[in-house]
N, C-alpha and C positions, 0 to 999 in steps of 0.2 A: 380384146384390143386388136389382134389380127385375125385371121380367117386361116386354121392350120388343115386346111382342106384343100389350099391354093400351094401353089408350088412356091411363094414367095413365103406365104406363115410356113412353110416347112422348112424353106431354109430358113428363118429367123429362130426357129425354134431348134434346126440344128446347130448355129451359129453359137445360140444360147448355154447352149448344151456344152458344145467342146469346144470353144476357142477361151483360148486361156488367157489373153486381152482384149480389155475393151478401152476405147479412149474415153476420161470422162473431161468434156469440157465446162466447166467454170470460168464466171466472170471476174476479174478482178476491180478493186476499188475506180480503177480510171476509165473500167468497161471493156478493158482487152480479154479478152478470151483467153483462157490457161486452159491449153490441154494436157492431160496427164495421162500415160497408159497407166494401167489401172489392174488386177486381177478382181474376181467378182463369182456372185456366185445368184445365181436367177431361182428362183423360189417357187414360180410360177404366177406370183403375182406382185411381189417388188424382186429387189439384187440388190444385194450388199456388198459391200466393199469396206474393207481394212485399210486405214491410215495411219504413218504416226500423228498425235495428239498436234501437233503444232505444224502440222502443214499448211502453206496458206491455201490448199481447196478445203481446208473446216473454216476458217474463219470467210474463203471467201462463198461458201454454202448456206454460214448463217447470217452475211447479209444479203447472198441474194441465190435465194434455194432454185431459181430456175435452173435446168442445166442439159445439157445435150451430152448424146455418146454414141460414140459409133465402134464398128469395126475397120479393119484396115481392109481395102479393096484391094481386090485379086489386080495382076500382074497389068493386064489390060486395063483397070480402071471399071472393072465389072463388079458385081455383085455388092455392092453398098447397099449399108443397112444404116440410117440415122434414126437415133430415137429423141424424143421430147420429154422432160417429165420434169419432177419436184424433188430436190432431195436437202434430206434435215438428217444431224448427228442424231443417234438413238444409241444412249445409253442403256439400252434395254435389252438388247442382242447380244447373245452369248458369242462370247470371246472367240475370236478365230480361231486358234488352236482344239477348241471344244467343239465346232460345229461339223460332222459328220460329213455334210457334204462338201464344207473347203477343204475339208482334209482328205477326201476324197477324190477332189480335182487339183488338189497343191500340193499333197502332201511331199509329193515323189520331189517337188522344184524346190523347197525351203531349204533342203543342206546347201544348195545353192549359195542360198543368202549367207551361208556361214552360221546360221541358226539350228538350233531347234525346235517343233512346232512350237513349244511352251516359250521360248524366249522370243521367236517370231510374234504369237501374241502379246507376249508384253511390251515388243517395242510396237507393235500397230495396234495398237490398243483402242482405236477410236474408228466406232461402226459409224457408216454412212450408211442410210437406209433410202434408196431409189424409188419413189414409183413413178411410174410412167406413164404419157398421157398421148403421144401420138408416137406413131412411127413411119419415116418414108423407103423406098430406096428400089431398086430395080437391080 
């Protein structure tokens, strides 16, 4: 999808790597745009992310899986990363609290929530699964 040979797929792929939010924007039913920060986790070839069950970005995913996300730009307004893609609930993906690598980039931030990873899974209990189909930004 990008070129990590260039200085911009390096930073995207650092971006990917260690920022610990991403914005994902969804449509809602009247067409406005709901952005959510979001925590996530890049795979190499989709990102996943954890919601609770009855957030309205699931229900507004499964009628309209288009969806954009980005990073927050530095102080100046530099280093933007937007990306494009398709995202649908998948039931298939092993619970947050079980997957090695969110718990490897969240583990340390969950006491935070007042949880524990197993109770953090249970209340975000519902995988988005992301792929992606373009990316811009400078």
């Amino acid at each position: 999808m990008w070129d990590t040979t260039t200085e911009f797929g390096q930073r995207i792929a650092r971006r990917l790597a260690e920022e610990q939010i991403i914005w994902l924007v969804t449509t809602g039913q009247d067409g406005t745009p709901q952005p959510s920060p979001v925590w996530f986790v890049w795979d190499g070839a989709t990102m996943r992310i954890f919601t609770k069950p009855d957030a309205p970005k699931v229900r507004n995913i499964q009628a309209r899986p288009r969806i954009a996300l980005h990073f927050n730009s530095d102080a100046s307004g530099g280093d933007v990363i937007v990306f494009l893609g398709t995202a649908a609930v998948d039931p298939t993906t092993t619970a947050a609290h079980l997957l090695s690598a969110y718990l490897a980039k969240y583990g340390a931030s969950i006491p935070a929530l007042g949880m524990t990873p197993e109770q953090m899974g249970a209340v975000y209990s519902t995988a988005i699964r992301v792929t992606l189909t373009k990316v811009r930004g400078f």
